[in-house]
FIZAKE-786820 format. One record per residue (C-alpha): y, x, z. Coordinates in steps of 0.25 Angstrom, whole numbers, plus 5000, padded with zeros to 4 digits. Example, Ala and Ser with C-alpha at 12.3 -4.5 7.8 and 13.67 -1.06 7.14 Angstrom:
BEGIN
+------+------+------+
:    Y :    X :    Z :
+------+------+------+
: 4982 : 5049 : 5031 :
: 4996 : 5055 : 5029 :
+------+------+------+
REM end
This chain:
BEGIN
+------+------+------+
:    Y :    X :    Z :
+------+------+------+
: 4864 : 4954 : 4981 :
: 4863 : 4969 : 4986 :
: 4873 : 4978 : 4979 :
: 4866 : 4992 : 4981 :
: 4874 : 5003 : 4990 :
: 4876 : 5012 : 4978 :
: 4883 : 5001 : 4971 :
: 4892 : 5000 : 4984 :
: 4895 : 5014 : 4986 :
: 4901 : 5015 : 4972 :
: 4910 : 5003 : 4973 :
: 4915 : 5010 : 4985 :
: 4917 : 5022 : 4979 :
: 4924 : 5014 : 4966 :
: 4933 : 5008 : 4978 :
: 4936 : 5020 : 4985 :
: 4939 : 5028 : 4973 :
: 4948 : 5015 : 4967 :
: 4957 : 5016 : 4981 :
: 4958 : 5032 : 4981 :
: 4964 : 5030 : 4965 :
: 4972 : 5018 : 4970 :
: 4978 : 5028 : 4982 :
: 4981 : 5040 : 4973 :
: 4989 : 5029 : 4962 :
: 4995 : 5025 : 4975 :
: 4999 : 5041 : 4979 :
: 5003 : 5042 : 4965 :
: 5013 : 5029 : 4965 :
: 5019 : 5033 : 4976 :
: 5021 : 5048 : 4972 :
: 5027 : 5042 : 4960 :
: 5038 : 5032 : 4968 :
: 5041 : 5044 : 4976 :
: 5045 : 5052 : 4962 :
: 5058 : 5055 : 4955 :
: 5067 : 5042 : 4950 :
: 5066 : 5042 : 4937 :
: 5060 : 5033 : 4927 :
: 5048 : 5042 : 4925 :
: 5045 : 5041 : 4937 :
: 5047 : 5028 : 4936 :
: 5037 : 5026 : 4927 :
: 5026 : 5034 : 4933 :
: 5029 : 5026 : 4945 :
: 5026 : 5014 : 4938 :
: 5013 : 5019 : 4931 :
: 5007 : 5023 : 4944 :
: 5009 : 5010 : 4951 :
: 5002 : 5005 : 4940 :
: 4989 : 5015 : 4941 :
: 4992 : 5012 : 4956 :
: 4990 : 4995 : 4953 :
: 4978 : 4998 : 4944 :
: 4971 : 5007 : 4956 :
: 4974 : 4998 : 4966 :
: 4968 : 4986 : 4958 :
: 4955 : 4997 : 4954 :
: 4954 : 4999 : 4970 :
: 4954 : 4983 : 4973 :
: 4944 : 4980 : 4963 :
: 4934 : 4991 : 4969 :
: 4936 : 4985 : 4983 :
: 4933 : 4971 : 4976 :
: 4920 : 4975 : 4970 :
: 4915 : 4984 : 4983 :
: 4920 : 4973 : 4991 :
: 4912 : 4962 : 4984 :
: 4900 : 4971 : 4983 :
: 4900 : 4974 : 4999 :
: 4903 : 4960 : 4999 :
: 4893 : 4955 : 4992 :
: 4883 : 4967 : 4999 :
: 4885 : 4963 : 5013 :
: 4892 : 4949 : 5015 :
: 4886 : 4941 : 5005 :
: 4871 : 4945 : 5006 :
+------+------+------+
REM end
């Protein structure tokens, strides 16, 4: 089955955008654990390591799919 080049430049592109949201959930864990002791903080740091889970799950599931698709594409003929 040929998958079409537009359809893997835009699984691609889903990809690479997933890993630039999973690195800035990252960035902003990190600011977070590196922020005032207080239970506040606390909280925010706990929320943002659960937006940085969910990105990171979103950027594995687009690197699945292109992976399959080029896979698929070029392997399996």
């Amino acid at each position: 089955m040929t998958i079409e080049k537009a359809d893997l430049d835009q699984m691609q592109s889903n990809y690479k955008a997933a890993v630039d949201e999973w690195v800035t959930a990252i960035r902003l864990e990190e600011a977070l654990a590196s922020a005032n002791h207080s239970v506040a903080e606390i909280d925010k740091w706990e929320a943002a390591a659960n937006r940085e889970e969910e990105a990171r799950n979103q950027a594995k599931a687009a690197k699945q799919a292109y992976e399959s698709a080029l896979r698929q594409e070029f392997v399996d003929f």
